[in-house]
N, C-alpha and C positions, 0 to 999 in steps of 0.2 A: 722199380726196385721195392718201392712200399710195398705194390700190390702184389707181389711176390712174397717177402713176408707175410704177410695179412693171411697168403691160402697156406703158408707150413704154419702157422700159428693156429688156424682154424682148421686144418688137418689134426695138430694136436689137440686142439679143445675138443675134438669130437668124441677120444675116448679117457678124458675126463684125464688127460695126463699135460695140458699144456700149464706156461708157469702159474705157481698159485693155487693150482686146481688140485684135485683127488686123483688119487692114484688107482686105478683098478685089475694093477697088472703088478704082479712081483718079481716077474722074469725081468732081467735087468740088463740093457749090453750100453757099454761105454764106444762112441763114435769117435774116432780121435784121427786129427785132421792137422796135427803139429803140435807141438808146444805150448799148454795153456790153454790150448781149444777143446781139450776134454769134454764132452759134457753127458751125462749121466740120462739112457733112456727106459721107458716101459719098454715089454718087446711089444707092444700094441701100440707106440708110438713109431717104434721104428718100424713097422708095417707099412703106418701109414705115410713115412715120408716114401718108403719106397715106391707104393701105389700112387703116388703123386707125382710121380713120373711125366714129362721133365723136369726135374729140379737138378743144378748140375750137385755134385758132393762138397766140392770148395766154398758153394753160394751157402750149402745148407746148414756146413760148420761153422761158416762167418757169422748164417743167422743165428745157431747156440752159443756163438762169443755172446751176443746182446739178450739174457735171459727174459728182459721182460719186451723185449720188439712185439709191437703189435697189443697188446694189452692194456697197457696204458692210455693208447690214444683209443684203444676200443670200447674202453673202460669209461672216457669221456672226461680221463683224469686232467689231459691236458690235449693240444693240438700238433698237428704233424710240423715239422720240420722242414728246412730246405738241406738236409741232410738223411738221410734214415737212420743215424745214428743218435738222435735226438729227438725232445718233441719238444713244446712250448707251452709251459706251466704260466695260468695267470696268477698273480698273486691276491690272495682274501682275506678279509677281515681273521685277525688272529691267527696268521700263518706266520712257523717261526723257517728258517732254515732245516735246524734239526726234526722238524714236526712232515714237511715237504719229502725230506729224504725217507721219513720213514713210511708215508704215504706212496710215493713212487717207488719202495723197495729197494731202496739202494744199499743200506747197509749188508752184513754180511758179510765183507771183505777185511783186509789187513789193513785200507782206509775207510774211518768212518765217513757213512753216505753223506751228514752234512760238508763233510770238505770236499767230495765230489764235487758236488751241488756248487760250491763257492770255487773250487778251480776252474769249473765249467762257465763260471759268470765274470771273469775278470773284465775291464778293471775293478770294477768300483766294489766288489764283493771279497773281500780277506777273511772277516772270522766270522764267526756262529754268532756274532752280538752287534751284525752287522745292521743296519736300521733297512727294512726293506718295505713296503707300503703297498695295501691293493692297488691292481690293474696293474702294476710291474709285471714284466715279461721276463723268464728265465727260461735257459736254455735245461733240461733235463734227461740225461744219459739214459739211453734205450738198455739198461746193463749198469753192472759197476764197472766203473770207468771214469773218462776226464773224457768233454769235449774241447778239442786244442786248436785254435786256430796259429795258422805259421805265420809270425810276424818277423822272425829273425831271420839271419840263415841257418835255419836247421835243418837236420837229414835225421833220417830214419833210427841212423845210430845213435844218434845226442838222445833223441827223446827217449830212447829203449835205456838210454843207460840214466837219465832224469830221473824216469818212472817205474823203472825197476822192474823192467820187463823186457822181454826178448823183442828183436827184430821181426821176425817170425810171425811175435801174434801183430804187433801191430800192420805189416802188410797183412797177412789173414784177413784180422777183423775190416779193412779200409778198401781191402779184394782193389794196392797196389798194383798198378802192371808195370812201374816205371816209379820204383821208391828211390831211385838217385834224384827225381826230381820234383821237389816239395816248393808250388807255389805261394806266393804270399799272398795271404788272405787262404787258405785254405782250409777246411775243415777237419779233421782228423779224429776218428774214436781211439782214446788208450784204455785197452782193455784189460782188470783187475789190477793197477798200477800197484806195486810193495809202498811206494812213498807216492809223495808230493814235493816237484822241487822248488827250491826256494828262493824267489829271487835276491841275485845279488846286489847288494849297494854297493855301487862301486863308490871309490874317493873321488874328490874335484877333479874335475876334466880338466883344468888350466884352459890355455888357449884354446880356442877353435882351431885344427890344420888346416887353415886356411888368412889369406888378408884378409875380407871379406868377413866381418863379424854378423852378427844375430839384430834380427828386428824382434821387437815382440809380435807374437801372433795375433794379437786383435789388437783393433784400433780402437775400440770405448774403454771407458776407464774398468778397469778389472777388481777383484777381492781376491786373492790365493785361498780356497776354500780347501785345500788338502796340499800339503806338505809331501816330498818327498819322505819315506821314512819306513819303517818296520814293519808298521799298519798300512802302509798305499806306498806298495815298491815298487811302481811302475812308471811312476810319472805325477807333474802334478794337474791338479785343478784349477779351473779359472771360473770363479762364480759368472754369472751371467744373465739372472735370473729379470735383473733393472735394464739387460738392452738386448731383447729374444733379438734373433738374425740379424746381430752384428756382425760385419765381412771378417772372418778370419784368411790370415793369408800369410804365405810362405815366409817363412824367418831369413831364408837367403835363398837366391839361386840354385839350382836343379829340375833334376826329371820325376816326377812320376812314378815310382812303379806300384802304387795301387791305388785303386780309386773303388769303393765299392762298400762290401758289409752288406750289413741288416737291420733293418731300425727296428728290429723288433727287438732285438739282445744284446749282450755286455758292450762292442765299440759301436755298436748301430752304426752309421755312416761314415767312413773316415776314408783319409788320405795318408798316405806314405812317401814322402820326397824323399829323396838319394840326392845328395849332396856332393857326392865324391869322395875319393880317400876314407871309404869306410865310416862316411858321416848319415847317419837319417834322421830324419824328423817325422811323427804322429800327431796328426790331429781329429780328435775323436767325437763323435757326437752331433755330427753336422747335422741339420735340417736336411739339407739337398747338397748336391756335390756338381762344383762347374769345370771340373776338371776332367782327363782324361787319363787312362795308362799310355807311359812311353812321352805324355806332353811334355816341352822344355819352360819351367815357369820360372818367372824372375823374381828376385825380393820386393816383397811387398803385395803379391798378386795375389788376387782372389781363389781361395779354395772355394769358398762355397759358405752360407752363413751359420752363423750358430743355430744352435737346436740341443735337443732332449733325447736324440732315437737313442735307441738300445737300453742298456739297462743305466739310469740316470733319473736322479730324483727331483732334477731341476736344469733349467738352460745350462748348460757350460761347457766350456772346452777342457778337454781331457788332453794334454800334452806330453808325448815323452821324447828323449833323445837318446837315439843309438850311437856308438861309434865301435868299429870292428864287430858289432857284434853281442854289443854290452851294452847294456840301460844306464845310462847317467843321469847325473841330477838337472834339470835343466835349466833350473838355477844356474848353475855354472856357466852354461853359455848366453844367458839374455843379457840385457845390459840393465 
C-alpha cells in the first residue's frame, strides 16, 4: 500500500503539483470520490494519475484524503508506519508539540495540527504543555486527521458522530470493506475531524458486578504518578521506574481479547481482559507480553513485565477500567 502511494505521490511530484510543491498548471478539476474526499487537482496532475494506470479510483481518492502521504517519510521528516496512515516522528532537542505539527503540515484544518498530534498520541499526551523529551516516538497523521486505535466498542457511526465527520469519509480514507466490524487494537485514520471528543469522567463505579473483587496490578510497591482527572482521562499511572520488569498481572479472572500494540507509540505493548458483564481492564506499557488473545487468565497471573514501550517517559503501568463501554476511575475498583 506504501509503495502504491509513493508512485501517485512521485507521479505528482513530477509536474511540480505534488503537496507543498509549485504549481505549473492553472487548469483546475476537482476529483470527488464522496463526502469530504474532495481534493483540488492541476490538470497536469490529473493526467498523470491517469497514465499511471493501474491505479483503482477509490485507492486514488483515499490517497487525497491523506494530503501529505508519501512526503514526509520522503522528506526523511519522519519513518514509515505499521499503518500508511501514519508515520513515526522522533523527537529532538527543542521540539515543542505545536512546532512538530507545523513542520509535518498538519495545521490548516477546523482542528489545530498540535491537537491532532496529541489525539494521535494518547495516553500520555493531552495538552500542548505536555512534557515530551528526544528519542520519544510519535505517531504522526499522513493528512489532517487523528490516528485512533479501537479500544472500546466502537463502530463506525460513534467515531463519525465523536469527530464530526461522516461515515463515508471514514470507510473512504481506512478503504473499510466490513465497517460493522471494528477490531480492538485497530488502527484507524479520521480524516479532517470538526472537533475532538472528549473523554468522559464518569462518577464512582461503587461495586465491581461481580463477588470476586480487584487485585492490584503489580506486585512492587507502586507511586500513583498520574491521577485520574481532566489532564489524564483515561486511566491512571503507576510509577515504576525503582522496579523495571516487575510482573503485572490480571486484577481478576477473565479472557483476553487483546494482546499486542507497538512499542514504538502511545500504549506500546498492552493487554485488554474482558471480565464479563461489560467489565475490562488495560494494561499498558509492557516490556513483552506472556499472554495470548482468546486465553482464559486467572487473578493474579502474569501479563507480562513492566516496561517503557510506546510513548512513556519512564517504566510504568498505564491502567484503565471499562464497564459497558465507559472509562472509570480505577481507583474505584482496587482495594
Amino acid at each position: 500500500m506504501l509503495a502504491v502511494a509513493a508512485s501517485v505521490y512521485a507521479l505528482l511530484a513530477q509536474d511540480g503539483s505534488a503537496p507543498g510543491g509549485p504549481e505549473d498548471s492553472v487548469t483546475r478539476v476537482v476529483l470527488d470520490q464522496g463526502p469530504g474526499l474532495s481534493r483540488s487537482l492541476t490538470g497536469s496532475s490529473r493526467d498523470a494519475l491517469q497514465r499511471s494506470s493501474p491505479v483503482d479510483p477509490e485507492e486514488a481518492a483515499r490517497q487525497l484524503a491523506l494530503p501529505n502521504f508519501g512526503s514526509a517519510v520522503q522528506d526523511g521528516l519522519c519513518e514509515p508506519g505499521d499503518s500508511d496512515s501514519f508515520c513515526i516522528y522522533t523527537v529532538k532537542e527543542g521540539d515543542t508539540l505545536s512546532g512538530i505539527a507545523e513542520l509535518l503540515r498538519l495545521n490548516g484544518g477546523v482542528v489545530p495540527g498540535w491537537e491532532l498530534l496529541a489525539a494521535s498520541n494518547q495516553p500520555d499526551i493531552v495538552d500542548v504543555d505536555e512534557f515530551i523529551q528526544p528519542g520519544q516516538k510519535l505517531r504522526v497523521p499522513l493528512g489532517r486527521g487523528v490516528v485512533h486505535t479501537i479500544l472500546l466498542d466502537e463502530t463506525v457511526g460513534d467515531l463519525a458522530e465523536q469527530f464530526d465527520v461522516t461515515s463515508a469519509q471514514i470507510i473512504a480514507a481506512n478503504s473499510l470493506a466490513n465497517p460493522d466490524l471494528l477490531a480492538t487494537g485497530e488502527v484507524l485514520f479520521i480524516p479532517e475531524p470538526g472537533r475532538l471528543p472528549s473523554p468522559e469522567l464518569a462518577g464512582p463505579a461503587g461495586v465491581a458486578p461481580a463477588t470476586q473483587s480487584f487485585i492490584w496490578p503489580i506486585t512492587a510497591t507502586i507511586r500513583i504518578t498520574n491521577y485520574m482527572s481532566e489532564r489524564h482521562p483515561l486511566g491512571i499511572d503507576m510509577g515504576l521506574s525503582h522496579a523495571p520488569g516487575s510482573p503485572i498481572v490480571a486484577v481478576r479472572d477473565g479472557v483476553v481479547e487483546f494482546a499486542g500494540g507497538n512499542a514504538c507509540c502511545t500504549y506500546g505493548l498492552y493487554v485488554i481482559v474482558d471480565h464479563g458483564n461489560g467489565l475490562k481492564t488495560l494494561y499498558a506499557h509492557l516490556s513483552a507480553i506472556e499472554v495470548a488473545k482468546g486465553q482464559r487468565v486467572g487473578q493474579g497471573q502474569r501479563l507480562g513485565p513492566s516496561g517503557s514501550t510506546g510513548y512513556s517517559t519512564g517504566v510504568h503501568l498505564h491502567f484503565e477500567v471499562y464497564q459497558d463501554g465507559k472509562r472509570y476511575n480505577p481507583l474505584d475498583y482496587l482495594p
